[in-house]
N, C-alpha and C positions, 0 to 999 in steps of 0.2 A: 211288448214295450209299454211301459207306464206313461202316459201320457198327462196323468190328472190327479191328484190326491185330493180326495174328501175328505174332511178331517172334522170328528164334533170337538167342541173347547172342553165346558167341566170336565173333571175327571177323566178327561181323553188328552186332549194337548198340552194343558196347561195345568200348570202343579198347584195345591188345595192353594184358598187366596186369589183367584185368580191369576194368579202370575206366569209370564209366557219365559220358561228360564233363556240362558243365554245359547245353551248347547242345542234347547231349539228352533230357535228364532236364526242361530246359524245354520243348522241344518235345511230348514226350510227356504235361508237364502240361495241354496248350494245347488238344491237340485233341480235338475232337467225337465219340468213337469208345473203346470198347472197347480196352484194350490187355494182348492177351493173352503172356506171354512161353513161347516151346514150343522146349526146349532138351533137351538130351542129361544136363544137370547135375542133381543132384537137389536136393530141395529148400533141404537147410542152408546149400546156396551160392546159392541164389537169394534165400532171405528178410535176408541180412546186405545186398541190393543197395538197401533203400528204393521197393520200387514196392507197390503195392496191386492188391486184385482177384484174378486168377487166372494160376497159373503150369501148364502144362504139362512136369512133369517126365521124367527117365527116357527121353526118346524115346517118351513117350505113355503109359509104364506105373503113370503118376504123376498126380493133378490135384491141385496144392497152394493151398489157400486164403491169398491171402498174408496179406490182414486177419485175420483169426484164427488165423493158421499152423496150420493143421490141414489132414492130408491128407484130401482126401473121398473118394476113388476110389482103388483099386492094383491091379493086373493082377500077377501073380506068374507065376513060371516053376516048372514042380515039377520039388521035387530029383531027382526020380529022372530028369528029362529033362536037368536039372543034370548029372548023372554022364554021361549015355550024353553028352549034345553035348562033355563034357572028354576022354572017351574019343576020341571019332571025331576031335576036333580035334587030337589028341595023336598020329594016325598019319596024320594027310595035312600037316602042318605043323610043320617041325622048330623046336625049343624052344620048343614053345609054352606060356606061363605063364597061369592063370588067377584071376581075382579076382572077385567076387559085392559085388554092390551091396544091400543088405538094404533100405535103405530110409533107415535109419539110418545106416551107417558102412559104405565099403567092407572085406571082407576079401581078403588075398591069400598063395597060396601062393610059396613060395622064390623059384620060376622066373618070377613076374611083378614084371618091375621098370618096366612102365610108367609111373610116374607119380614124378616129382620130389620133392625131401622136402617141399616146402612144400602139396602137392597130398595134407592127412590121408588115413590109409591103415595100415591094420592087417594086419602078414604074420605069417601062423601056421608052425609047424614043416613041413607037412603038407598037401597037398590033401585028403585025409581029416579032419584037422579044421579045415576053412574048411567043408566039407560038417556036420560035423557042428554048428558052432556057427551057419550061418546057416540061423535060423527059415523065413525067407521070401526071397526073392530073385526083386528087381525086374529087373534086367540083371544079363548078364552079362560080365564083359569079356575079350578075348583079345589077348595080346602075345606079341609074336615079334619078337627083335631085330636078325634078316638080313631081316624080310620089309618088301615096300610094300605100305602097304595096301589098295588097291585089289586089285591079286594076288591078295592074301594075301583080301578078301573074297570074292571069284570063285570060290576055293580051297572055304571055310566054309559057303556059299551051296550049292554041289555037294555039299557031303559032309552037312552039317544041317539046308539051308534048309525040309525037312519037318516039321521037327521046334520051330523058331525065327527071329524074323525076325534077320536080320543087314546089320549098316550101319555106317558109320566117319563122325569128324566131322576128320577130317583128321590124327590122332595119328601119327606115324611106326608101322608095325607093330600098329595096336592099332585093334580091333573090336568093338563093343555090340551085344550080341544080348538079343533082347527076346523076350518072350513068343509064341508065334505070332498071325499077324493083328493086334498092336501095331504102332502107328506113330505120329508126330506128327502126319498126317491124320489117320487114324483116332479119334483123340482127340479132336482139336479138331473135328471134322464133329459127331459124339455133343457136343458141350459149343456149338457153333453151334446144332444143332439146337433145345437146351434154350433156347436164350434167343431163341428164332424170327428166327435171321438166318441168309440165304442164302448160298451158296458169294458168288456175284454180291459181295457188301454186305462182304465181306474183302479186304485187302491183305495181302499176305504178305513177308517178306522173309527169306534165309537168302545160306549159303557152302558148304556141305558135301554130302557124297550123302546124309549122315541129314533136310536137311532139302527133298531132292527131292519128299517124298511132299507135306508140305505146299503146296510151289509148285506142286507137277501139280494141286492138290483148289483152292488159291484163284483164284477171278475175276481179282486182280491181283497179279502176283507179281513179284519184283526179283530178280535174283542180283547179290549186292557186287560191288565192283570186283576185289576183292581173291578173289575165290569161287573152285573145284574147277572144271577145265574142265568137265567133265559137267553142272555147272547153271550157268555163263555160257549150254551149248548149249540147258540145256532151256527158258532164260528168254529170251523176247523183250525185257523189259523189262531193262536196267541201273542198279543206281544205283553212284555213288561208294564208295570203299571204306570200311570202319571207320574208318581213320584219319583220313579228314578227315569223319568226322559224316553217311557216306551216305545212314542209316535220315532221317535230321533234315531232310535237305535233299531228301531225295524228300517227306517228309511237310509240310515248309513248302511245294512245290508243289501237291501234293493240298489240302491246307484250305487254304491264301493266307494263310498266317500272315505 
C-alpha cells in the first residue's frame, strides 16, 4: 500500500514554465497518500506553487512546512568549507563562478552567471563579500560556461567530494553541492521514519542525478519520460514525461482514479 509520494517538480511534476497543470494538481488532491515534494528549489519557489503539507527543499538541506511556511529542519555548509570547496573548484575547472543559497536569497559573485534574469538572484562586487554576507548557507552552486555537467560533476566530485555532497539537476554547466551526507533520500528516509512509513509504502518519482538518491531509497520509483539517461537506466519503472501529465497518469494507475 502507497502510503507517500515523493515527488521532484522541474521536469517531473510540473510542465516546462514552471506550471503545476490542472489535471495534476487534481490528481494529487484525489489521492490517498502523503504527497511530499523533494526538489533542488528552495522554499520561496515552492510555497508560491499552492500545495500543502511538507516540501523537501535544497536537495535535503531543507524541510519546509508548507501549511505554516515555516522551515523546521536546515542542514548548513560551513563557511570555512565554503571557502576551501571555492578554492579547489577554482583550480580543477576553468571559469568557474560561484553562488551560496542562504536560505533566503541566493547570492552570487561576477563570474556566476548561471541563472536567467527572471530566476531572483543577487550578485555582489566580490567572492569575498558573498562570503562575507552569507550568515548561513544551505547549498552551494557551481557554474562554468564551457563545461557539461556531468563532466564538470565527475570533475568536483574528485577534487571535494570529501568535504560536500555534489549533484546537478540538469542546468547547462551548473552543480549544487550540499552539505556532506545531505541528499533528497537522506531527508526524506529521516522524515518517513518520523511519520512510521516504510521505504516499501513510497512511490517516488524524479528526472535528474540529484534525484537518483531518492529513486535508489524508494520501494517504487519512475524516471519521466523526458529524464537524464543515468536514471531512465537506474529505474526499471517509466512513466510519461512532464509534458503530457506523467506523475498524474502513473498516479491515476496506482489509486484507480
Amino acid at each position: 500500500m502507497i502510503k507517500l509520494i515523493a515527488t521532484d517538480l522541474d521536469g517531473t511534476l510540473l510542465q516546462p514554465g514552471g506550471v503545476l497543470s490542472e489535471r495534476t494538481r487534481a490528481t494529487l488532491d484525489a489521492v490517498d497518500a502523503d504527497v511530499v515534494v523533494v526538489t533542488a528549489r528552495p522554499p520561496r519557489f515552492v510555497e508560491n506553487l499552492g500545495f500543502q503539507g511538507t516540501a523537501v527543499c535544497s536537495n535535503g538541506a531543507m524541510v519546509y512546512d508548507l501549511t505554516n511556511q515555516e522551515v523546521t529542519h536546515a542542514q548548513t555548509v560551513p563557511l570555512d568549507v565554503v571557502r576551501k570547496v571555492s578554492e579547489a573548484l577554482a583550480e580543477v575547472i576553468p571559469n568557474v563562478g560561484i553562488a551560496v543559497e542562504t536560505g533566503l536569497e541566493v547570492l552570487c559573485e561576477p563570474a556566476f552567471r548561471g541563472f536567467s534574469a527572471n530566476n531572483p538572484h543577487r550578485t555582489l562586487e566580490l567572492l569575498d563579500h558573498v562570503f562575507d554576507e552569507a550568515h548561513q548557507v544551505v547549498q552551494m552552486l557551481a557554474w562554468a560556461p564551457d563545461s557539461e555537467s556531468d563532466h564538470m560533476m565527475e570533475i568536483a566530485r574528485e577534487a571535494v567530494g570529501q568535504h560536500v555532497s555534489v549533484t546537478h539537476s540538469g542546468g547547462l554547466g551548473l552543480l549544487e553541492i550540499s552539505p556532506p551526507g545531505v541528499s533528497k533520500a537522506a531527508t526524506l528516509k529521516a522524515l518517513c521514519g518520523a511519520r512510521g512509513i516504510g521505504r516499501h509504502e513510497v512511490v517516488a518519482f524524479g528526472d535528474m542525478p540529484n534525484d537518483l538518491s531518492v529513486l535508489g531509497w524508494a520501494g517504487t520509483a519512475y524516471a519521466m519520460g523526458n529524464a537524464h539517461p543515468l536514471v531512465k537506466q537506474a529505474c526499471a519503472n517509466h512513466a510519461p514525461p512532464n509534458t503530457e501529465d506523467g506523475v498524474a497518469q502513473v498516479l491515476e494507475q496506482l489509486f484507480r482514479l
